[in-house]
N, C-alpha and C positions, 0 to 999 in steps of 0.2 A: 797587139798580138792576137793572133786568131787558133785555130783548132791547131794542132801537129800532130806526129805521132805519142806525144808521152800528155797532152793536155787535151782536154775539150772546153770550149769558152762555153761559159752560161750566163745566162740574162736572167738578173732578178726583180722582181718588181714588189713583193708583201715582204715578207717576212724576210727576206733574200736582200731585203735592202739594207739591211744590219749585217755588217761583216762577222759578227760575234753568233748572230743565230746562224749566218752561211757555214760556218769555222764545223757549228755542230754534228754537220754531214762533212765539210768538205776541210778538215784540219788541218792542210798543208795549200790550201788555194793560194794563190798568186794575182797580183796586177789589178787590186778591187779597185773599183772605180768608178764614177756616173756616166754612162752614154743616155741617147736618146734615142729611140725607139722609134721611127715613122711609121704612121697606120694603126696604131691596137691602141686601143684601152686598155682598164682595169675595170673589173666589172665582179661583184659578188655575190655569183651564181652556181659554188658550187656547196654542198652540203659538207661541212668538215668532219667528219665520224669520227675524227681522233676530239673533237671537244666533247663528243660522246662516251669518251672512256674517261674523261676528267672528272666528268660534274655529272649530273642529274639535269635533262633538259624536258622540263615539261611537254606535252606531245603541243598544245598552244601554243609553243612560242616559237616563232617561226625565225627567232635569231640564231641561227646557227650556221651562216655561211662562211666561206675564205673567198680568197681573193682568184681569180683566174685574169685571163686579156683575150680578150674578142678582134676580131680583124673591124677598123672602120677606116673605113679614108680619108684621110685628111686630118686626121688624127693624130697623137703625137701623147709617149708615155716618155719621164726621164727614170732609168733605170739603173741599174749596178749592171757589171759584168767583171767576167775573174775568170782564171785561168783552173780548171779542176782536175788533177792527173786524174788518169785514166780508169786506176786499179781503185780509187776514189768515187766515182760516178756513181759504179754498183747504190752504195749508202745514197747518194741523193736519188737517183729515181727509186729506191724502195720509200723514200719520203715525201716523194710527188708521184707515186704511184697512180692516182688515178687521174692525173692530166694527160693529155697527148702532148706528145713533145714536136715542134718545128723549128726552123732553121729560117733568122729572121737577119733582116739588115739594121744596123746601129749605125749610129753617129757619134764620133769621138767628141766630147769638148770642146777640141782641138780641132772641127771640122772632118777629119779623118772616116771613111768607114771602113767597115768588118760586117762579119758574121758570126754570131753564137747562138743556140737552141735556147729555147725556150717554153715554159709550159703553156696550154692556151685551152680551152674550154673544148669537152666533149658532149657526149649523148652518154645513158645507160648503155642504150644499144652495143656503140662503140666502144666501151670500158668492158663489158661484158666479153666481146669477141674477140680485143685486144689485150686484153691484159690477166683474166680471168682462165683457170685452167679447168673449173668444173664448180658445182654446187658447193662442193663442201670450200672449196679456195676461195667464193663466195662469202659464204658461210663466214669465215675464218676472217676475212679481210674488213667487210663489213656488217652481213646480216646479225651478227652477234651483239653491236653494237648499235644499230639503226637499222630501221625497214622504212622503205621507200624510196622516192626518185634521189638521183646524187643530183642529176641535175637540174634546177628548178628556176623559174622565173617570179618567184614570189614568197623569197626568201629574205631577210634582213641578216648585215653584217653580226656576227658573236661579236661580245661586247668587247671580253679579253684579246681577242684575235684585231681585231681594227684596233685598240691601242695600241699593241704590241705595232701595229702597221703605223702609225702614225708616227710613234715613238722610234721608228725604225729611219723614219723621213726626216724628222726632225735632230738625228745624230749627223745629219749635211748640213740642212740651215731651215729654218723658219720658211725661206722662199719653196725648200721642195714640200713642205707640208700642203704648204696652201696648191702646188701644183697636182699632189694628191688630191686633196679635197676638190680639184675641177675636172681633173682626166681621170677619177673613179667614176663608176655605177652600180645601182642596185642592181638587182638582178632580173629589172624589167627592162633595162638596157638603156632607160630614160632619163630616172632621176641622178640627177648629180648627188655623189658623195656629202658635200659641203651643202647642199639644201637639207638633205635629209638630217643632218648632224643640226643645221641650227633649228629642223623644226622640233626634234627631240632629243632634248639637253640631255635626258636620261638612256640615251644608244649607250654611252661606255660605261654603264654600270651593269656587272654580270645581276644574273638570277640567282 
């Protein structure tokens, strides 16, 4: 099932890969399920400000990213997708607030494709002129909680944030974990997910 009048299909790939965190914005979704993604990664390159309202992060510690997806070709993420009514969406884009959102092609299990939107990496620039209404909505949204770039290439995954993601893979099977751990990146766009996890046993312990 694709977009209609009373649904929009969304593509999830972090947090969105647990039906039970999706349920938290999207309470009446429909049709959750794994498709496959051609062309994008997962890459963790954006700054999470809401781990900034949790805890206390040192200005050193440079673990503070989420998850976004990059265009690369030849490329291949397996994701969720679900059915979101409409009057619903509102709550999810105010919770992915600062991705841009696109309109990707899927692959059912079943061979089948579609389309559903999905979040995928911006610039400040871009979040600034698209989503931002003035200094103080600024202000309000993020500066209150973090000062500096959202989006950076020299970031490490949040400890809580990446289990939560793994944890979220691993409610399919053991096999999507480990396809997380190869179709992720840091946020240099180089290192795999899975090299950096076995070079630092201590990534999923918070600060």
């Amino acid at each position: 099932m694709e977009t209609t009048s009373e649904t929009i299909q969304i593509i999830g790939y972090g947090s969105l890969l647990l039906e039970k965190s999706a349920r938290l914005s999207v309470p009446n979704l429909t049709g959750f399920r794994l498709v496959r993604v051609p062309n994008y990664i997962r890459i963790f390159n954006k700054v999470g400000v809401v781990f900034h309202t949790r805890r206390p992060i040192a200005h050193s510690d440079v673990r503070r990213a989420s998850c976004a997806t990059r265009r690369r070709d030849g490329a291949e993420i397996i994701c969720t997708t679900f059915e979101c009514p409409k009057d619903e969406f509102p709550a999810l884009f105010e919770r992915e607030h600062r991705f841009r959102w696109i309109e990707v092609d899927f692959v059912e299990m079943n061979g089948e494709v579609g389309k559903g939107i999905m979040c995928t990496e911006w610039t400040d620039h871009e979040y600034r002129a698209n989503r931002i209404k003035d200094d103080a909505d600024y202000f309000n949204r993020v500066g209150q909680y973090y000062q500096g770039k959202l989006w950076r290439d020299d970031i490490l995954p949040f400890p809580e944030y990446l289990q939560l993601c793994l944890d979220a893979a691993r409610s399919h099977s053991d096999e999507l974990v480990e396809h997380f751990l190869q179709s992720s990146y840091l946020a240099d766009g180089v290192t795999p997910l899975g090299d950096y996890l076995r070079s630092n046993p201590d990534a999923l312990i918070g600060g």
